[in-house]
C-alpha positions, 0 to 999 in steps of 0.5 A: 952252491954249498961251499958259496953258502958257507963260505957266506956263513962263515963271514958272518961269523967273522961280523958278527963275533969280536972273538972270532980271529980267522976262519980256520979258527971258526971251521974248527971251533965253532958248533954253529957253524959245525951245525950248520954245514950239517944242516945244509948237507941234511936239507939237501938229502931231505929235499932230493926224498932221501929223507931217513938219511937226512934226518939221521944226519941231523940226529948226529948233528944233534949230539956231536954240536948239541944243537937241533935243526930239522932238515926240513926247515928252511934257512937263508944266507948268512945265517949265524947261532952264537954259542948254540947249546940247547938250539932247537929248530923244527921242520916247517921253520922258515928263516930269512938272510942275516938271522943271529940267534944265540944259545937255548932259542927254540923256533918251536910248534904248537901244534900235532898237525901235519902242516905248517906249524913252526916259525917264519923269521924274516930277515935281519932279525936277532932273537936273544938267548934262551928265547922261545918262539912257538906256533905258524907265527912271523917275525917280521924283518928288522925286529929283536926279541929279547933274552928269555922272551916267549913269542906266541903271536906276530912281530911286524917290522923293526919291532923289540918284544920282550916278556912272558909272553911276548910283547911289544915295547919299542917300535921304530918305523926307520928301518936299517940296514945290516944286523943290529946285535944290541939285544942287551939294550932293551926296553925294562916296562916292568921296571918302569911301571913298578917305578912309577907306582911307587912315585905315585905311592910316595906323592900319595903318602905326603899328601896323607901326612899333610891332611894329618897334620 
């Protein structure tokens, strides 16, 4: 069951990266995927009660691949972390199949109560570098967080959130099949409105100048 599960995560990094030559290049060189195999040798220790052994392989982990994955989280299949320095999972995250993350996302918890308290990630989502996901919220299947993007309340279906804090800028009621890694092609709203007010500035001036005149 392991070897089947990695052997899926391994062709999802074949997929997913264009760099990526040959598995024998990603069993050896690629930390995700080192973190991985970790984290489902942990999980399995942390689900059979031998819960120190597990935590302190995860801790190994941590420093051999400078990625953290607690052992009580729960990931799916096919599963990929993209570079993967500074990514921090907790305990009660729950990951559905086909996620992609990149490097610095932190699944993180908002709380110190016991319980549930860290992300449920649906499947085929695709959450941008150094974004941070924070509380017992979901993101929804089929949904895309933006680079550097702070999520602290629900995504629903086929959504694009970006901001501090997160927000909803593109919704699309299709949904589609397999992973959609265009996160670079986001929403500017930002941009949009800035650009707009300084529209409404210039028509206003010539209005002015005019009535001057």
């Amino acid at each position: 069951m392991l070897w089947a599960l990695l052997k899926e995560d391994i062709k999802a990094s074949l997929e997913r990266d264009p760099a990526a030559r040959n598995p024998l290049e990603i069993i050896l060189l690629y930390p995700g995927f080192h973190a991985l195999v970790i984290y489902r040798i942990s999980h399995w220790l942390w689900s059979h009660r031998l819960r120190l052994l597990g935590r302190f392989l995860s801790q190994i982990g941590r420093w051999v691949t400078g990625i953290e994955i607690h052992p009580g989280a729960q990931i799916g299949r096919r599963f990929f972390i993209d570079h993967g320095m500074g990514v921090v999972i907790g305990e009660t995250t729950e990951v559905g199949d086909d996620v992609t993350i990149y490097q610095g996302v932190t699944l993180g918890g908002t709380s110190r109560r016991k319980g549930k308290r860290h992300p449920t990630i649906g499947n085929n989502v695709v959450i941008g570098a150094g974004a941070e996901v924070l509380g017992p919220l979901t993101i929804h299947s089929h949904s895309k967080v933006g680079a550097g993007s702070v999520v602290v309340k629900d995504v629903p279906e086929n959504c694009t959130v970006v901001g501090v804090p997160g927000h909803i800028v593109h919704q699309d009621a299709q949904s589609f099949d397999g992973v959609d890694l265009n996160h670079n092609i986001l929403p500017d709203p930002e941009g949009t409105a800035i650009e707009m007010l300084s529209k409404q500035v210039k028509e206003l001036r010539e209005r002015l100048e005019k009535l001057e005149k």
